[in-house]
C-alpha positions as CSV (number, residue, x, y, z in Angstrom):
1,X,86.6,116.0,128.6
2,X,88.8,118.1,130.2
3,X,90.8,120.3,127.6
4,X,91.8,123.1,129.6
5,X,91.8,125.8,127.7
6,X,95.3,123.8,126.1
7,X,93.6,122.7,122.4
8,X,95.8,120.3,120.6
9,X,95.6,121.4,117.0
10,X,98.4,120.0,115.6
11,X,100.9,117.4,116.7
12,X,104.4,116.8,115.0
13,X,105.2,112.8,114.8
14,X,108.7,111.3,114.6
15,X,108.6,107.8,113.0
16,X,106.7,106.6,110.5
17,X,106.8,102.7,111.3
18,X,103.8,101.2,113.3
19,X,103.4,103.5,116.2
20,X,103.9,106.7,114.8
21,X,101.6,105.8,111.5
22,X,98.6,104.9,113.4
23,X,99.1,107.6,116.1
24,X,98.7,109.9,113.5
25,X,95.6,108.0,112.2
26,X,94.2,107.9,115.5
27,X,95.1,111.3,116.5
28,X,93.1,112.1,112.8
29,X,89.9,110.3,114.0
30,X,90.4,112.8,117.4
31,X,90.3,115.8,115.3
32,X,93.8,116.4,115.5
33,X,95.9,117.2,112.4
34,X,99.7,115.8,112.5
35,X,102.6,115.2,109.7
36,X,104.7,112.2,109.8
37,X,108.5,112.2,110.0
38,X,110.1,109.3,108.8
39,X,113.9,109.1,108.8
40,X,114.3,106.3,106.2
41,X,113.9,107.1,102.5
42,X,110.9,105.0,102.0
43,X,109.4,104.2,105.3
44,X,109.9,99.9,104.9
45,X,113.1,99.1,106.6
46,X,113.0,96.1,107.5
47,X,111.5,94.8,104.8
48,X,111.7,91.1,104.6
49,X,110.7,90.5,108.7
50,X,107.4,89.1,108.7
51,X,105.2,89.1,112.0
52,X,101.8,88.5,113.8
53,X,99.4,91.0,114.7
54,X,97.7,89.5,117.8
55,X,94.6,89.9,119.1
56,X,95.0,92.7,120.9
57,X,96.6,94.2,118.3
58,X,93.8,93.7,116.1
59,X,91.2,95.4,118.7
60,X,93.3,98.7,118.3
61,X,93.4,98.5,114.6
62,X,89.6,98.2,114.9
63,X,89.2,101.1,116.9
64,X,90.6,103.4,114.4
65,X,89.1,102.0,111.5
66,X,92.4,99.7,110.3
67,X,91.5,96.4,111.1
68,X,89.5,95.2,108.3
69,X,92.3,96.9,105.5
70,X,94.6,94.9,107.9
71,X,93.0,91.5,107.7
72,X,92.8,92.2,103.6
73,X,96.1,91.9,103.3
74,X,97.6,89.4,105.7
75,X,97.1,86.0,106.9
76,X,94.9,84.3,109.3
77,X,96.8,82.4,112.1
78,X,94.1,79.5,112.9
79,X,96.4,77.8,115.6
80,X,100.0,76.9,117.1
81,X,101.6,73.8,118.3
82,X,104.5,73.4,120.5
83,X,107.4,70.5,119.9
84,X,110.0,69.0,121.3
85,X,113.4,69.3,119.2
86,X,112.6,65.4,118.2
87,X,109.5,66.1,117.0
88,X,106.9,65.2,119.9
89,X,103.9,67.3,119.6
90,X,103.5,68.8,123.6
91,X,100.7,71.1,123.0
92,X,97.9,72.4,120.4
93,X,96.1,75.3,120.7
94,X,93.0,76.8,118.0
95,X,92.1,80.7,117.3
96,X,88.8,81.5,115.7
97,X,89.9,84.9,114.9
98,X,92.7,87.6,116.0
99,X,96.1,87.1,115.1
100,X,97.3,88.0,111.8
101,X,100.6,87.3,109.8
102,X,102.3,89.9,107.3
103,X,105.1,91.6,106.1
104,X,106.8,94.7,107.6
105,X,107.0,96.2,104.7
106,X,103.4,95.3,103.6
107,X,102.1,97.1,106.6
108,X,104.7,100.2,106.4
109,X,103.3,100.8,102.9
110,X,99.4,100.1,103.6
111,X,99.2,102.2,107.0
112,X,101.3,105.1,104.7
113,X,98.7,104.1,102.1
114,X,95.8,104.4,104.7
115,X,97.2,107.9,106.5
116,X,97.2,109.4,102.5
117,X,93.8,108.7,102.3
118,X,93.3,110.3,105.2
119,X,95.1,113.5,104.0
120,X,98.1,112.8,106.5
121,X,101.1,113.6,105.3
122,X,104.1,111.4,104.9
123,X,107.7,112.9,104.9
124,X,110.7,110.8,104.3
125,X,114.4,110.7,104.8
126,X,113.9,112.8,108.2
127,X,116.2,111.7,110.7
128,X,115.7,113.7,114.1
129,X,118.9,115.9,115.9
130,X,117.1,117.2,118.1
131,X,113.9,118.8,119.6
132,X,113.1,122.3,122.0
133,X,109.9,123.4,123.8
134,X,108.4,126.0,125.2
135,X,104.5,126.6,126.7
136,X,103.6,126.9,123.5
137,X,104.8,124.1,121.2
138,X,107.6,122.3,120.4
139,X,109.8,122.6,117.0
140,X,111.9,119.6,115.8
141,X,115.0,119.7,113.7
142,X,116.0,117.2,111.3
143,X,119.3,116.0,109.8
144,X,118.9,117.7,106.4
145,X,118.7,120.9,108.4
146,X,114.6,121.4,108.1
147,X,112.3,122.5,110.9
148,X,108.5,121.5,111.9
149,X,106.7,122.6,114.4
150,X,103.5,121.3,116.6
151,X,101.9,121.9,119.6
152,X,103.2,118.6,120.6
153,X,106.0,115.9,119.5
154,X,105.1,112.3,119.6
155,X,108.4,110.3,119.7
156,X,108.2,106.9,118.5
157,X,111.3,106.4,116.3
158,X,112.1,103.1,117.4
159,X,114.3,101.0,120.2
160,X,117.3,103.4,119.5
161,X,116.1,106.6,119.5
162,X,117.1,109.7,119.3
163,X,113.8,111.2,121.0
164,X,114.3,109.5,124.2
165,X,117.6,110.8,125.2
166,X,116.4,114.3,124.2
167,X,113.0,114.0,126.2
168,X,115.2,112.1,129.7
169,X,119.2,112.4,129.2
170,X,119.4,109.4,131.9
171,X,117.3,106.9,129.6
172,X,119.1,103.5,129.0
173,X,120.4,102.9,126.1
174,X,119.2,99.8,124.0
175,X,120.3,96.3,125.9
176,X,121.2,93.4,124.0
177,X,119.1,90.5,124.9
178,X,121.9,88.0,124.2
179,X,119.9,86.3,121.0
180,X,120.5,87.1,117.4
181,X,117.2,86.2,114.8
182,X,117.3,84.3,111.4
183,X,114.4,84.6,109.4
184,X,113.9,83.5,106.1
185,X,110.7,82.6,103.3
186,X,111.5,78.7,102.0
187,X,109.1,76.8,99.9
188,X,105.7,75.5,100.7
189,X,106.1,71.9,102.9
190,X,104.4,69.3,101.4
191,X,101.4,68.1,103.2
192,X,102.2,71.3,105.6
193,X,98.8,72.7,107.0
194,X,98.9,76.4,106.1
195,X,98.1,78.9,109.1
196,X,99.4,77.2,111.9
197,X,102.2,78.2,113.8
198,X,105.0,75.4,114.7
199,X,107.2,76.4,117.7
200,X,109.8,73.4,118.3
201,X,112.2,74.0,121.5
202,X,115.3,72.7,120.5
203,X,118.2,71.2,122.4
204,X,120.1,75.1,121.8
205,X,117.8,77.2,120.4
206,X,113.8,77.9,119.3
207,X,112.7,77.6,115.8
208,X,108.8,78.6,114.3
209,X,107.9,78.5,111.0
210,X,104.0,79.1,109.4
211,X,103.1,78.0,106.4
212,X,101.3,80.5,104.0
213,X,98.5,80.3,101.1
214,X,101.4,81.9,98.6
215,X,103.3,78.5,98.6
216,X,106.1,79.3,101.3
217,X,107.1,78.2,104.5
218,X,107.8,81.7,106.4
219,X,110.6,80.7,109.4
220,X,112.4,82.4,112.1
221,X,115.1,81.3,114.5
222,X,116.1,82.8,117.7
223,X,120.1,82.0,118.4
224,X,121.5,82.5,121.6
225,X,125.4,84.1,121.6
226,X,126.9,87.0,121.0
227,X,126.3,90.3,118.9
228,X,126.8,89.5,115.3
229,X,126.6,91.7,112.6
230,X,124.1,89.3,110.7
231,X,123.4,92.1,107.8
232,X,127.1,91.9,107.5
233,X,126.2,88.2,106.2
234,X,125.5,86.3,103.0
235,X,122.3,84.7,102.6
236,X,124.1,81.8,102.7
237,X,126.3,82.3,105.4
238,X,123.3,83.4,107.8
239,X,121.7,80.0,106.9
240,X,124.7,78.1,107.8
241,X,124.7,80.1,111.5
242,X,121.4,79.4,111.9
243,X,121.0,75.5,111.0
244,X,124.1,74.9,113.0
245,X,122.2,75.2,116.3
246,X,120.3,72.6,114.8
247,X,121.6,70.2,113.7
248,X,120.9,67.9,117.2
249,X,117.7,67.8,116.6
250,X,115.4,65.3,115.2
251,X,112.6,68.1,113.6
252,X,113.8,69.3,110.1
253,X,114.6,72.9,110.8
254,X,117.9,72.4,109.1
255,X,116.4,71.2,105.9
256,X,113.3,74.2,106.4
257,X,116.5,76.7,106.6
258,X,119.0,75.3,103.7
259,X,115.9,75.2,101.5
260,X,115.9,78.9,101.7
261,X,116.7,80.7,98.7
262,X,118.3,84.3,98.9
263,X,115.0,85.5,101.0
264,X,117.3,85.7,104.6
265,X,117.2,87.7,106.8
266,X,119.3,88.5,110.4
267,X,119.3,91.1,113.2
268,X,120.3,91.6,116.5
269,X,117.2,91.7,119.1
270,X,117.6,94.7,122.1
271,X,115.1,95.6,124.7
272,X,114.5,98.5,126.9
273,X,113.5,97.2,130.3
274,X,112.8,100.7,131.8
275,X,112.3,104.2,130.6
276,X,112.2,106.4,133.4
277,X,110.5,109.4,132.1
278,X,108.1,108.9,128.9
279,X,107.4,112.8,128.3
280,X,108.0,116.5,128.6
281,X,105.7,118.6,128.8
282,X,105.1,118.6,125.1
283,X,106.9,115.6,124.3
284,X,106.4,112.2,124.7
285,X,107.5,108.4,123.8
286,X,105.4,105.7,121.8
287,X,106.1,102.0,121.1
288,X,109.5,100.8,120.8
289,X,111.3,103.9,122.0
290,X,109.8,103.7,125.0
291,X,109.7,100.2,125.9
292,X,111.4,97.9,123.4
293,X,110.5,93.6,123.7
294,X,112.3,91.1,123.0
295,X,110.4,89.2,120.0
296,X,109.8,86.4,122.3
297,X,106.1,87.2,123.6
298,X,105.3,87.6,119.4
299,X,103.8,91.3,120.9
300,X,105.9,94.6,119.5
301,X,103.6,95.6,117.1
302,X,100.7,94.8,118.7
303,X,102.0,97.3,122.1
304,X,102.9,99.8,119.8
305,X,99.2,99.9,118.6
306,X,97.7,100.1,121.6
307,X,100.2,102.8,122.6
308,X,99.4,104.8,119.3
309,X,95.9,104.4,120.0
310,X,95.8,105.3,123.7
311,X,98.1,108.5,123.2
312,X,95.4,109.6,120.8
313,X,92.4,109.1,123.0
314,X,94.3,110.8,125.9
315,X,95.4,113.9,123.6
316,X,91.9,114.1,122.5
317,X,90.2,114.2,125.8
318,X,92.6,115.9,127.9
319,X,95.3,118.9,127.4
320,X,99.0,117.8,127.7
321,X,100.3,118.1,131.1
322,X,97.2,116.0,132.1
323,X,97.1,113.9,128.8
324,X,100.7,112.4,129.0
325,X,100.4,111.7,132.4
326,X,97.6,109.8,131.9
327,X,99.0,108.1,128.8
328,X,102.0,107.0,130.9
329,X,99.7,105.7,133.4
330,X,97.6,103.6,131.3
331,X,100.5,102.6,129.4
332,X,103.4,101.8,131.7
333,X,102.5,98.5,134.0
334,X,101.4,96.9,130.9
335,X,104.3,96.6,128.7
336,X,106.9,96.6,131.4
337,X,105.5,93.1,132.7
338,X,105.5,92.3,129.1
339,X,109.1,93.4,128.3
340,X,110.0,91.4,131.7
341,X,108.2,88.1,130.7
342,X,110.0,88.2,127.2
343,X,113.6,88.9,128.7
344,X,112.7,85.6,131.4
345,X,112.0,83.7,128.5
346,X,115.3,84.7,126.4
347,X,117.4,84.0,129.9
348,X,116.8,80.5,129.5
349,X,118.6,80.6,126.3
350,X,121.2,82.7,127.0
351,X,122.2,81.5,130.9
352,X,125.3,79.9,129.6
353,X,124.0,76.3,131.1
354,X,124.6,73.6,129.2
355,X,122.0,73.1,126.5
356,X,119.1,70.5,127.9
357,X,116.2,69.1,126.1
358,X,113.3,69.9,128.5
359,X,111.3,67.0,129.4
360,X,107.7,67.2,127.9
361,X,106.4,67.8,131.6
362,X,108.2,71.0,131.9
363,X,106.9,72.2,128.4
364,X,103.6,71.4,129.1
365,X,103.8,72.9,132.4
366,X,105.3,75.9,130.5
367,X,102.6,76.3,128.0
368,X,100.3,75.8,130.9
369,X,102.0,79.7,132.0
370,X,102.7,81.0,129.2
371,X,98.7,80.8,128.0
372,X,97.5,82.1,131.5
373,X,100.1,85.0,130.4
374,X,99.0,85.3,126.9
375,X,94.9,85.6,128.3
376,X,95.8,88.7,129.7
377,X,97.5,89.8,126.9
378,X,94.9,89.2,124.3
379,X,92.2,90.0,126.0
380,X,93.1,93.6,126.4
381,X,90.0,96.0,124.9
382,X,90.6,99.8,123.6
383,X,86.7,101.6,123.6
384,X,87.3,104.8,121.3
385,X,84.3,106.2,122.6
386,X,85.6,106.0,126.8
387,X,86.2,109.2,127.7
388,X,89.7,109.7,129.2
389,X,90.0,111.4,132.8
């Protein structure tokens, strides 16, 4: 290790969602103390999107202790298939073990759970204003006019934050990806095996839907067009957006979707391509605040945990001005090519061509990529116990 004389003692974290939870957890098991900051009132916004923690996301659970409380309360994903809008199974893949399927809001509340046990404190309804430093510390000022101060601030208050502008002026602002997301919870399908993901490429947009051991059919669909205010909604009126893209196609997503009861759910999806400058020298970015995905790669919280992770390892082994550094370097190649694969993927949706069925060739040949992709994804590894230089 090299500290440097510069001992981290105590670090101040801004967002308590997945990043800045487990960063704390992490930074816990490093011998560092921290206090969470968590602008919403109860930490679960959010609260009816479901997703899957993938495999990697899993191996940086397990390197702080969280993967088994994870796997407790979620659901196995055993496989996925790919069809065609009419129906035509393309391709069929297995998982022995990895990816798991929850709720946001299950996860907010066990990681808050977890971090109590831990003696980490939660504090809520702390929205950031801003943020100074000197070679000592940093102090952070909330909205409610309170103070707290750390020896370092770690930033991970999600794809519009507040945090990045303060740590580089010049960071982009949130793009929209040009898609707009349905998701809802519809009864079980008869005769439906549970734990399988079904993606079906439709003729206008894509549509996935798992069925789960509760008795419901979990669905999302991603809608190309332009910004809507999909909270603004009813349920109802979000279901009729949603099956109208559709209704072309041979595979029952419309009846999946209009068998929704008031369990639906819209938002708009942003990414950040670039951040130019993750840290100060006592500040510094984690998860979607510095490089927000589109949802199409299925990997936002799993990057955010091996970002939460990784800051914590590189804090504990090194001092800051060598730590972030190294953070940002470990960090940075990784979920750019990630947030660039997702954004190539949603510009097939969003081109403006005329919609087109693609022929089961070009899936296959598609799935043929995308799992080469996804390999290097999952396969990623986080050792706790590598030293960071």
């Amino acid at each position: 290790m090299d500290r440097g004389g510069d001992v981290i003692e105590k670090a101040v974290v801004v967002g308590g969602g997945i990043a800045g939870t487990v960063a704390a957890i992490a930074l816990h098991k490093a011998g560092i103390d921290s206090v969470v900051h968590e602008s919403s009132p109860s930490g679960a916004d959010d609260a009816g999107a479901f997703f899957t923690i993938m495999h990697n996301g899993m191996d940086a659970l397990a390197a702080v202790d969280l993967g088994g409380a994870v796997a407790e309360h979620s659901y196995p994903a055993q496989g996925v298939r790919l069809l065609t809008g009419a129906g035509r199974e393309v391709s069929a893949q297995s998982y022995t073990e990895g990816p798991r399927t929850l709720r946001r809001a299950a996860l907010y509340q066990l990681l808050h759970a977890e971090a109590a046990k831990r003696g980490i404190r939660v504090e809520h309804s702390k929205r950031l204003v801003t943020a100074t430093e000197n070679d000592r510390g940093v102090t952070a000022t909330f909205a409610d006019g309170s103070t707290a101060e750390g020896d370092v601030l770690i930033a991970a208050d999600g794809t519009h934050s507040t945090a990045r502008a303060i740590i580089n002026p010049e960071a982009p602002r949130a793009r929209y990806t040009g898609l707009n997301v349905v998701y809802g919870y519809a009864p079980a399908r008869e005769g439906e095996e549970p734990n399988t993901y079904t993606f079906v490429h439709g003729t206008r947009a894509a549509f996935g839907y798992i069925g789960v051991p509760n008795g419901q059919t979990w669905w999302f669909s991603r809608l190309p067009g332009e910004e809507l205010d999909l909270r603004a909604m009813t349920a109802q009126q979000r279901k009729d957006h949603a099956a109208a893209y559709f209704a072309d196609d041979d595979f029952p997503a419309v009846e999946i979707i209009q068998s929704t009861g008031e369990e639906v759910i819209g938002s708009t999806v942003y990414d950040i391509p670039t951040t130019p400058n993750w840290h100060t020298a006592r500040m510094v970015l984690a998860g979607d605040a510095a490089h927000a995905a589109s949802p199409a790669s299925g990997q936002g919280a799993s990057m955010a945990l091996e970002d939460a992770v990784t800051l914590a390892k590189c804090l504990r082994d090194l001092p800051p001005h060598k730590a972030f550094p190294a953070y940002e370097r470990l960090r940075r190649d990784r979920v750019e090519r990630l947030v660039a694969s997702s954004a190539e993927r949603d510009a097939a949706r969003t081109s403006g061509a005329p919609p087109r069925q693609p022929s089961e060739q070009e899936l296959a040949e598609l799935t043929k990529r995308r799992r080469a992709f996804q390999s290097w994804l999952y396969e990623h590894h986080i050792d706790w116990a590598e030293p960071v230089s």
